[in-house]
C-alpha positions as CSV (number, residue, x, y, z in Angstrom):
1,X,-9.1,125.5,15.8
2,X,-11.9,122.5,16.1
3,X,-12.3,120.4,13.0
4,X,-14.9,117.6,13.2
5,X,-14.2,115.0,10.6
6,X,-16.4,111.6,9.6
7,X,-14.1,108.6,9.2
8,X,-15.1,107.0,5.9
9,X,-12.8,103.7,5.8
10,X,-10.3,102.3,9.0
11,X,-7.5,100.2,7.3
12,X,-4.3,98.7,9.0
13,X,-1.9,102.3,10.0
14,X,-4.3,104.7,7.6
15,X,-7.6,105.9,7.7
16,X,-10.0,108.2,5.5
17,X,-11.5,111.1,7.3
18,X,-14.0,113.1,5.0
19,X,-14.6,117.1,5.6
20,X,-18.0,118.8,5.6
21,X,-17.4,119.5,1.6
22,X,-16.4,116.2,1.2
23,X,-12.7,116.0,0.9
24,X,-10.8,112.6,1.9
25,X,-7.6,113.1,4.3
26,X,-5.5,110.6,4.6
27,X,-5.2,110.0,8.6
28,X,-2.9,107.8,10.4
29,X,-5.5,105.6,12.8
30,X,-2.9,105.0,15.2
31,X,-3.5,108.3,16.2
32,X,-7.4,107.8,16.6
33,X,-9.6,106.9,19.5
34,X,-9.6,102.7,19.4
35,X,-13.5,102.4,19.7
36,X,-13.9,104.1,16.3
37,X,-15.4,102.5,12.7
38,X,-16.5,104.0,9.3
39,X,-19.7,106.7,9.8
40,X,-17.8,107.9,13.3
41,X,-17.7,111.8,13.8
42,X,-14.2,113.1,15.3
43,X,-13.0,116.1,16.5
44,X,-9.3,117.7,16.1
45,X,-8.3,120.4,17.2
46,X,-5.2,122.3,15.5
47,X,-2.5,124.6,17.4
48,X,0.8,126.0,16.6
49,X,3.5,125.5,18.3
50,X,5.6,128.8,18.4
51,X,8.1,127.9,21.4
52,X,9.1,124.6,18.8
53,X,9.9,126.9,15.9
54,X,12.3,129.4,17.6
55,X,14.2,126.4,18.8
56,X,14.7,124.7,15.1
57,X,15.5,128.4,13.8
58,X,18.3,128.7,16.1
59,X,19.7,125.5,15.5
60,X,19.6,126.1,12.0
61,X,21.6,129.0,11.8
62,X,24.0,127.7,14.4
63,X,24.6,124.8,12.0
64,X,25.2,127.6,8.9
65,X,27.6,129.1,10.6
66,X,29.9,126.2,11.4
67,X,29.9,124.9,7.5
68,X,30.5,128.9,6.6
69,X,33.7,129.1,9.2
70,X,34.6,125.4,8.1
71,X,34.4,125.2,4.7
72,X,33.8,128.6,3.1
73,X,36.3,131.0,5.0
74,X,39.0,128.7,3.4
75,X,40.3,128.4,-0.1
76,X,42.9,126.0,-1.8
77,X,46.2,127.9,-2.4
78,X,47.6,128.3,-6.3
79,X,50.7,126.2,-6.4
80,X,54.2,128.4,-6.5
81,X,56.4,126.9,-9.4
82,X,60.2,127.6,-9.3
83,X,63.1,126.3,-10.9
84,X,65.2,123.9,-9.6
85,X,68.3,123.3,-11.6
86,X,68.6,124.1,-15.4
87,X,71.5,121.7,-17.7
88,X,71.6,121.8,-21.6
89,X,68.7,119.2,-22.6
90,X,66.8,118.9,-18.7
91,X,65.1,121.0,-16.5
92,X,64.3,120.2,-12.9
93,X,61.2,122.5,-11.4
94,X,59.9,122.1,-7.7
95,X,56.9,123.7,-5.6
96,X,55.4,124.1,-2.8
97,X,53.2,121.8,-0.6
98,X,49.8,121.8,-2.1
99,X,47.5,123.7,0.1
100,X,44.0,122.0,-0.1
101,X,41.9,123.8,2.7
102,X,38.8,121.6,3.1
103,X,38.6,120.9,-0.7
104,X,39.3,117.0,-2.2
105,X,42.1,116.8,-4.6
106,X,41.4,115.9,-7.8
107,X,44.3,116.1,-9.9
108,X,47.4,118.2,-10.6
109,X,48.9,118.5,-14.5
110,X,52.0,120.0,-16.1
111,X,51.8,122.5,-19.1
112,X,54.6,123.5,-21.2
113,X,54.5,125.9,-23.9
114,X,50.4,126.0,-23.4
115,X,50.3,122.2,-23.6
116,X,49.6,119.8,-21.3
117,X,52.8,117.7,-20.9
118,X,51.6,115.1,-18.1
119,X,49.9,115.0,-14.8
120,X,52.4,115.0,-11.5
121,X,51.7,111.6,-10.0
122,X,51.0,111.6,-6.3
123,X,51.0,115.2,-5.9
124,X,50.5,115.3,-1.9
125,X,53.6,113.6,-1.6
126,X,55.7,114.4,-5.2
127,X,57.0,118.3,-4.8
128,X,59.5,118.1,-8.1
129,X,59.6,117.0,-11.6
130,X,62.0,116.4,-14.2
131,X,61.5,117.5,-18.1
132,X,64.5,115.7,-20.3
133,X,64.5,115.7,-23.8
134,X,64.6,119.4,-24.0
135,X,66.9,121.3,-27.0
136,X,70.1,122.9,-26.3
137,X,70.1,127.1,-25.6
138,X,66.1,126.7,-25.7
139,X,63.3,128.9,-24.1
140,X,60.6,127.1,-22.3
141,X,57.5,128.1,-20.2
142,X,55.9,126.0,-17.4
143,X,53.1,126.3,-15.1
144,X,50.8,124.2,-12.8
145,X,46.9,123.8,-13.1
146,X,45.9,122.4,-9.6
147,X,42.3,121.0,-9.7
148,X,40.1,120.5,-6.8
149,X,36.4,120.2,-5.4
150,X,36.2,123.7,-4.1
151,X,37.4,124.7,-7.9
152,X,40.6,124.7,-10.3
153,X,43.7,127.2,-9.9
154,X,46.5,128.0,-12.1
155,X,50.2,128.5,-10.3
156,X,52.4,131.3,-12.3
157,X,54.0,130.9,-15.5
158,X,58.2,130.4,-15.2
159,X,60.2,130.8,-18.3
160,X,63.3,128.9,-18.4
161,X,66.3,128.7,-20.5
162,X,68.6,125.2,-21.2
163,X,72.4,125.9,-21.0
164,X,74.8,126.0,-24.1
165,X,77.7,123.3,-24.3
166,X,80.2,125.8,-22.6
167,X,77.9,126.5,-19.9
168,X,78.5,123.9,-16.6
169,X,76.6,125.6,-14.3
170,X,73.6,123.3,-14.3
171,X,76.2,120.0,-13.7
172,X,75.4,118.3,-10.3
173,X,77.7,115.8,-8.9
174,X,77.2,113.6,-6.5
175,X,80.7,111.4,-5.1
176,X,80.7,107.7,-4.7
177,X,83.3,105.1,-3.4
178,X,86.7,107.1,-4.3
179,X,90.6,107.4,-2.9
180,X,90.4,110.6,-0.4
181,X,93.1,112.2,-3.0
182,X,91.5,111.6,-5.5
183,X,87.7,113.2,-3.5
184,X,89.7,116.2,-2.5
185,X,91.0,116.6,-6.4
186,X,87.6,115.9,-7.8
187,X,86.0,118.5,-5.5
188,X,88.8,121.3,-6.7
189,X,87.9,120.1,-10.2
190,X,84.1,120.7,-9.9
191,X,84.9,124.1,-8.2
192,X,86.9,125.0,-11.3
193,X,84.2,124.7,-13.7
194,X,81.6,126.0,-12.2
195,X,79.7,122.8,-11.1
196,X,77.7,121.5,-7.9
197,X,78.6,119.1,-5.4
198,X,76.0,116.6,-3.6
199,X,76.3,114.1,-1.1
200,X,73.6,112.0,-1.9
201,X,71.6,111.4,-5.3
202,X,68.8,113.4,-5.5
203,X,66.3,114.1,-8.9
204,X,68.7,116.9,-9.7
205,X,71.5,114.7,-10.1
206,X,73.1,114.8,-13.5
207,X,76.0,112.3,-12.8
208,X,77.4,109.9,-10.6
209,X,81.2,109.5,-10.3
210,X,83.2,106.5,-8.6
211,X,86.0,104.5,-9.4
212,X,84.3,101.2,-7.9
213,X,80.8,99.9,-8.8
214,X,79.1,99.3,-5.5
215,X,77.5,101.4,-2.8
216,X,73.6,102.2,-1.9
217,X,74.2,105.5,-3.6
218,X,75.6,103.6,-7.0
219,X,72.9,101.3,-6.8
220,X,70.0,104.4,-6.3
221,X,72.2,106.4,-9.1
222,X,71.8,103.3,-11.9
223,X,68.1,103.0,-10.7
224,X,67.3,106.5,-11.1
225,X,69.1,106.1,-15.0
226,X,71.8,108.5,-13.8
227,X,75.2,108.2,-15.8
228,X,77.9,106.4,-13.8
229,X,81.2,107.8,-14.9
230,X,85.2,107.8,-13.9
231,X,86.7,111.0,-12.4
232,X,88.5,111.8,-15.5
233,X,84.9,113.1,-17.4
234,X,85.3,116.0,-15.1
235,X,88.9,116.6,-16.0
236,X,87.4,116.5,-20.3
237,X,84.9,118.8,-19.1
238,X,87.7,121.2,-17.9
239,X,90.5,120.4,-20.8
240,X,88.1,120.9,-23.9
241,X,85.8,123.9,-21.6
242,X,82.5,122.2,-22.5
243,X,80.1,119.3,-21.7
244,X,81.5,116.0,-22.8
245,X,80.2,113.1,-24.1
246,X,80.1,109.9,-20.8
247,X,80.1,107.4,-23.6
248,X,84.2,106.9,-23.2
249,X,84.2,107.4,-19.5
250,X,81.9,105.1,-18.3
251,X,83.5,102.6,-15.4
252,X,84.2,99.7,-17.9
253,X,84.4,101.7,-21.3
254,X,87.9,102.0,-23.3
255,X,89.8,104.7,-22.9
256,X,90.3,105.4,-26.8
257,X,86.6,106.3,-27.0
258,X,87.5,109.2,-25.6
259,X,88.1,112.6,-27.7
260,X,90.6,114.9,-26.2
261,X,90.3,118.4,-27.2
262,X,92.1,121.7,-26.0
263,X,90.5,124.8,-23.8
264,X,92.3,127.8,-25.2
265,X,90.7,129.7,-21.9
266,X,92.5,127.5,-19.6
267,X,95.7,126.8,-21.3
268,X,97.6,129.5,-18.9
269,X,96.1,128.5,-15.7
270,X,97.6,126.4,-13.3
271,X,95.5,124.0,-12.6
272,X,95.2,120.0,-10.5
273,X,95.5,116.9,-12.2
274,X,92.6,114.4,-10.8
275,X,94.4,111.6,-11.6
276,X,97.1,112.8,-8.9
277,X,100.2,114.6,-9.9
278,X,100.3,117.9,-11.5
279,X,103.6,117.4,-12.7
280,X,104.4,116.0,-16.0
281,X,107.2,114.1,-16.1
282,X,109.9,114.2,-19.2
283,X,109.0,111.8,-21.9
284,X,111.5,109.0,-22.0
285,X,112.3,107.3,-25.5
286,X,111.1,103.8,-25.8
287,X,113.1,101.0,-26.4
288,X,111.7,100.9,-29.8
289,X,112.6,104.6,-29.8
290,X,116.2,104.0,-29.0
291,X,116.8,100.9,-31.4
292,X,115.5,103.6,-34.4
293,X,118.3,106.3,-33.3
294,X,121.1,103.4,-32.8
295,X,120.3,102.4,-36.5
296,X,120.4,105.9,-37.5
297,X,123.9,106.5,-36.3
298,X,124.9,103.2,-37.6
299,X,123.9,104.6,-41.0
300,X,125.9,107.5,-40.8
301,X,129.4,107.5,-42.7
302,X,132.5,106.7,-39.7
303,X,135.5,108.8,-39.7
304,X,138.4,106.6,-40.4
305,X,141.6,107.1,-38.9
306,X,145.0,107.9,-39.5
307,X,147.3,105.2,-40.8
308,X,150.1,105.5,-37.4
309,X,146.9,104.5,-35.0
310,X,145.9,101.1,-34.0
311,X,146.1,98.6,-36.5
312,X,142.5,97.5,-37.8
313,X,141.1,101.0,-37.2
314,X,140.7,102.9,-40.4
315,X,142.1,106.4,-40.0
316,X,139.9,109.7,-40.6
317,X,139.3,111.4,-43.9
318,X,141.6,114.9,-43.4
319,X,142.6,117.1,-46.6
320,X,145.7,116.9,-48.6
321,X,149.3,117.5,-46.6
322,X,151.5,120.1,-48.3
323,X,154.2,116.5,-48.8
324,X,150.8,114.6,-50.7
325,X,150.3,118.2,-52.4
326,X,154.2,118.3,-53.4
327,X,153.5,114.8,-54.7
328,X,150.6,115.6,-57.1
329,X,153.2,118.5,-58.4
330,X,155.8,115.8,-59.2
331,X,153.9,113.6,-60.3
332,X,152.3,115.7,-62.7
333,X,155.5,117.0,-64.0
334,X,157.3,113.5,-64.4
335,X,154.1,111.9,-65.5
336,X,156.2,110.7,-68.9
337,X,158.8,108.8,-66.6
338,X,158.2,105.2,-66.5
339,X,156.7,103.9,-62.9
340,X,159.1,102.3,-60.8
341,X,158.5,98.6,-60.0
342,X,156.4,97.6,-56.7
343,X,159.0,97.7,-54.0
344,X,158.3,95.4,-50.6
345,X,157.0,98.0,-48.3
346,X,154.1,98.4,-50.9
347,X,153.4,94.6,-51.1
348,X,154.4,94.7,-47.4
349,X,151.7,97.7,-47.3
350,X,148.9,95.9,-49.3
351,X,149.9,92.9,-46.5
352,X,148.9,94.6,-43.8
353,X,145.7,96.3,-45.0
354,X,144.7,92.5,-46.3
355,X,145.5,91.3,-42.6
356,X,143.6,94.0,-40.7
357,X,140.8,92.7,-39.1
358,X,137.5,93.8,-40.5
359,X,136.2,97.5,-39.3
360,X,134.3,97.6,-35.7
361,X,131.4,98.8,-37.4
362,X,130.7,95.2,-39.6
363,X,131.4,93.6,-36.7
364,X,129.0,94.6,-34.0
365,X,126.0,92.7,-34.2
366,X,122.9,94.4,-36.1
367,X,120.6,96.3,-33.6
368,X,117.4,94.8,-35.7
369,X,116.6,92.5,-38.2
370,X,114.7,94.5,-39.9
371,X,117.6,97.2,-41.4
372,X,116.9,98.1,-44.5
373,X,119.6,97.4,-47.4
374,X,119.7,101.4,-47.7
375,X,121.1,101.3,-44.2
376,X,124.0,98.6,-44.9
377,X,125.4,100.5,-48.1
378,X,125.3,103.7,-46.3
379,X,127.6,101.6,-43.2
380,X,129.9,100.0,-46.3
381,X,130.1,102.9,-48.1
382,X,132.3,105.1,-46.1
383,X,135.0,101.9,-45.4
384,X,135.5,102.3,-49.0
385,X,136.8,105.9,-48.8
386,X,138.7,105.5,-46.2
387,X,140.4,102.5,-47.7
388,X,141.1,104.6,-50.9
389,X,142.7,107.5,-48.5
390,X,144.7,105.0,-47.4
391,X,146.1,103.8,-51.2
392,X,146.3,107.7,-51.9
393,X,148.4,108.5,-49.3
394,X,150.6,105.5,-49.8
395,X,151.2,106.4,-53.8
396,X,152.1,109.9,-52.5
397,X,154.8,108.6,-50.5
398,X,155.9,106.6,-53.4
399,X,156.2,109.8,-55.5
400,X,157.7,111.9,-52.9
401,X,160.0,109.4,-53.1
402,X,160.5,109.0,-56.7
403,X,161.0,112.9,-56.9
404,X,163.7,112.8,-54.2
């Protein structure tokens, strides 16, 4: 096709061609004869150029087909929650790697109950997360919403339970420095109620238990907020048959913060001591014990004994002899008779009961200073009666006498 055009106006790069019914066109003049200037009469000829336009239409559609087999066969993956471990007031969930495709990430949020409860930071990396705070024996729901550049997907919905007091299940325990005994009796005790064992702290972690502060894993477990306690919580755990408090068995706590209670479940089974021994050994008294019992048989009246024993000794308290009975018959029949004077074996008598030394009893030394004056008149009192045995049987003898 042969156009003939009359240049109107040559400027620097542009130049004006006018048509036959005088329309301007816009022209670069590099593409121009050089001899030309305004009022010159060109020709151009126009052509298509087929061969050029098959080779852009292939390209093209080579070029859709690699961004279709890149980027459009492929889709981002809905995360797959699960449950990790379950105690009475935390929950731990986990998931899968986050499958992106050729999408950007743009965020990933946790909902519970329908609500948004915080976005996961660094989700490429961050596969778990722990919810505390929760109520005891309480239902709870949880899902993901994963949002990306090729669009946003939801993961499924997990319900989830928290554990009652009496259920250990959900306790993880994780060892630090201890005696091997006492490792090997810690491990029986966690098998007993139900718990888990770790070797290293992890988010699922509920408690860290050592005798000694020091370690890597101590210093990870008080970074990570985790309660350090001694080997005796698990031992509470097992005696009362439910969680514990850690406030009384915390490394440096006192030990009368704990409360003991009773596990009626476990009362007939045989079961390890952590602390070591299983045996209990028999209670002995303390001294303070055995100072109260001397007292109290101190208190109690003596026997005294027999007049023909060991001078000094008061003789015990026996009944009546048929010669003391005889005597109370005579004397109660000659009770009108005058009494006979006091003959020299009864001053000789009253003699030797004034020289007898004093009784054992007031002379061994007091246990305590602090016996009670109840205590010394119960000691004195029996002396007394067996003193007045003593005159008794002496005036019978007098009267059997008399009577004879």
């Amino acid at each position: 096709m042969l156009v003939s055009l009359t240049v109107g106006k040559v400027d620097a790069g542009v130049a004006v061609l006018l048509t036959e019914d005088k329309r301007l066109i816009e022209f670069p003049s590099i593409l121009l004869p050089a001899s030309i200037r305004s009022g010159s009469i060109v020709d151009i000829t126009v052509k298509q150029n087929n061969k050029a336009e098959t080779q852009a239409e292939e390209h093209f559609q080579a070029l859709q087909s690699n961004i279709l087999s890149r980027y459009g066969l492929q889709a981002p993956s809905p995360p797959v929650l699960r449950l990790r471990n379950a105690t009475q007031t935390s929950i731990v969930l986990e998931w899968d790697p986050i499958q992106l495709a050729t999408s950007t990430l743009r965020g990933l949020a946790l909902y519970r109950n329908g609500s948004k409860a915080g976005n996961i930071p660094r989700p490429l990396d961050m596969l778990s997360t722990k919810m505390s705070g929760l109520s005891l024996d309480t239902e709870y729901s949880f899902f993901l919403v994963l949002r990306t550049s090729g669009g946003t997907y939801t993961s499924n919905t997990l319900t989830v339970k928290t554990h009652t007091m009496e259920n250990l299940t959900g306790i993880t325990i994780t060892p630090g420095v201890l005696p091997p005994p006492l490792r090997e009796s810690l491990e029986s005790a966690v098998e007993r109620i139900d718990a888990k064992m770790a070797d290293t702290v992890r988010i699922d972690t509920t408690h860290f238990v050592c005798t000694e502060p020091r370690g890597d894993a101590w210093q990870k477990a008080v970074e990570m907020n985790i309660p350090v306690v001694r080997p005796e919580w698990v031992e509470g755990c097992e005696r009362e048959g439910k969680l514990v408090g850690v406030r009384g068995y915390y490394l440096d706590a006192d030990p009368k913060l704990r409360q003991v209670g009773t596990n009626p479940s476990m009362q007939h089974q045989p079961r390890d001591s952590i602390a070591g021994d299983t045996r209990t050994p028999p209670a002995r008294p303390s001294s303070i014990q055995q100072g109260q019992a001397n007292r109290s048989q101190s208190s109690l009246p003596s026997r005294p004994k027999s007049p023909d024993k060991e001078a000094g000794e008061p003789g015990p308290t026996v009944g009546a002899t048929p010669a003391l009975q005889q005597g109370g018959a005579l004397e109660q029949k000659h009770k009108d008779l005058p009494p006979d004077p006091p003959k020299a074996d009864d001053a000789d008598g009253e003699s030797e009961e004034d020289n007898r030394p004093e009784d054992p009893e007031k002379q061994r030394p007091q246990e305590s200073e602090e016996e009670s004056e109840e205590e010394k008149e119960n000691t004195q009192q029996p002396q007394a009666q067996g003193k007045k045995a003593e005159v008794e049987d002496e005036k019978g003898e007098d009267m059997e006498e008399v009577a004879l």
